[in-house]
C-alpha positions as CSV (number, residue, x, y, z in Angstrom):
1,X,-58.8,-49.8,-102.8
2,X,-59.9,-52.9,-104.8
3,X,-63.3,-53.2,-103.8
4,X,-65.3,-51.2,-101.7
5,X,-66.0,-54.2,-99.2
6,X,-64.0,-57.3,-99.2
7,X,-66.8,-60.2,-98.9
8,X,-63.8,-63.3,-99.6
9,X,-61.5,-62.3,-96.5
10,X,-61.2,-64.7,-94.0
11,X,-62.8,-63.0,-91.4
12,X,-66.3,-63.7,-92.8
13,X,-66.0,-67.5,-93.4
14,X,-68.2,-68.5,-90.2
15,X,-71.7,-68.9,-91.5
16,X,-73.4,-67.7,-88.3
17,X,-71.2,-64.2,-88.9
18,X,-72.8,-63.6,-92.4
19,X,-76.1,-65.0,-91.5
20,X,-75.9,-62.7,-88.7
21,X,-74.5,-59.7,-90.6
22,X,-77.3,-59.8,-93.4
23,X,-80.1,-59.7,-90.8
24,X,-79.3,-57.2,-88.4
25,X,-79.0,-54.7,-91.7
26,X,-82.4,-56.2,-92.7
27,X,-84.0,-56.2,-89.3
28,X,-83.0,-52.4,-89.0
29,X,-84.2,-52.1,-92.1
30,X,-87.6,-52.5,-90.9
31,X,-87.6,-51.0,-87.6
32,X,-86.5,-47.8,-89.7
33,X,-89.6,-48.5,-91.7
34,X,-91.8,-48.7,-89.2
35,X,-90.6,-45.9,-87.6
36,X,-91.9,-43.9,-90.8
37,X,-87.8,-43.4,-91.5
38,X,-88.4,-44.9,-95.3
39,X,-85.1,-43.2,-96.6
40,X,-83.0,-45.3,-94.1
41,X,-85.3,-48.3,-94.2
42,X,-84.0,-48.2,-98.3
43,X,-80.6,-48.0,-96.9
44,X,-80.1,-50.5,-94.8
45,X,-82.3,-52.6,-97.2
46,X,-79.5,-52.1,-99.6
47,X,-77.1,-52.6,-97.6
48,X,-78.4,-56.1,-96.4
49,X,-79.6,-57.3,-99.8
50,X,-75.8,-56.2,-100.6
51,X,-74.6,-58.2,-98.1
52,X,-76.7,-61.2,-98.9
53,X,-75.7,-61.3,-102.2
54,X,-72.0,-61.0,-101.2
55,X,-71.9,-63.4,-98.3
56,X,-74.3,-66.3,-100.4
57,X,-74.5,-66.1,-103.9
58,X,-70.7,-64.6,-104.7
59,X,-68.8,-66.0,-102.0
60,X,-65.1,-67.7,-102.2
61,X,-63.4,-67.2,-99.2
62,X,-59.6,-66.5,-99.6
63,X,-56.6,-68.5,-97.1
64,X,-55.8,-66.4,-94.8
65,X,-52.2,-64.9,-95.4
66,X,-49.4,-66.8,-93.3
67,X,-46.7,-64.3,-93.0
């Protein structure tokens, strides 16, 4: 396994998926936290800020593979 997550495959190149993929994570990040759940709030925190920085600041998508 390369990476733990592949951000670049093709899959992800519609904005509205990313955008859509990063909130969710940070939207349950604060229902968890205002739940009083603060462990999972900081996961799915990290997992959206992950995301984020995947999907926005890091992104290239690839071609998808024509086999």
């Amino acid at each position: 396994m390369d990476k733990f997550f592949d951000f670049n495959h093709p899959f992800f190149r519609p904005l509205w998926l990313r955008v859509l993929i990063v909130a969710l994570c940070l939207v349950w990040a604060m229902v968890e936290a205002g739940t009083g759940e603060m462990m999972w709030a900081m996961i799915f925190a990290a997992i959206g800020l992950y995301a984020g920085y995947g999907f926005f600041i890091n992104f290239n998508p690839r071609e998808p593979d024509d086999k």
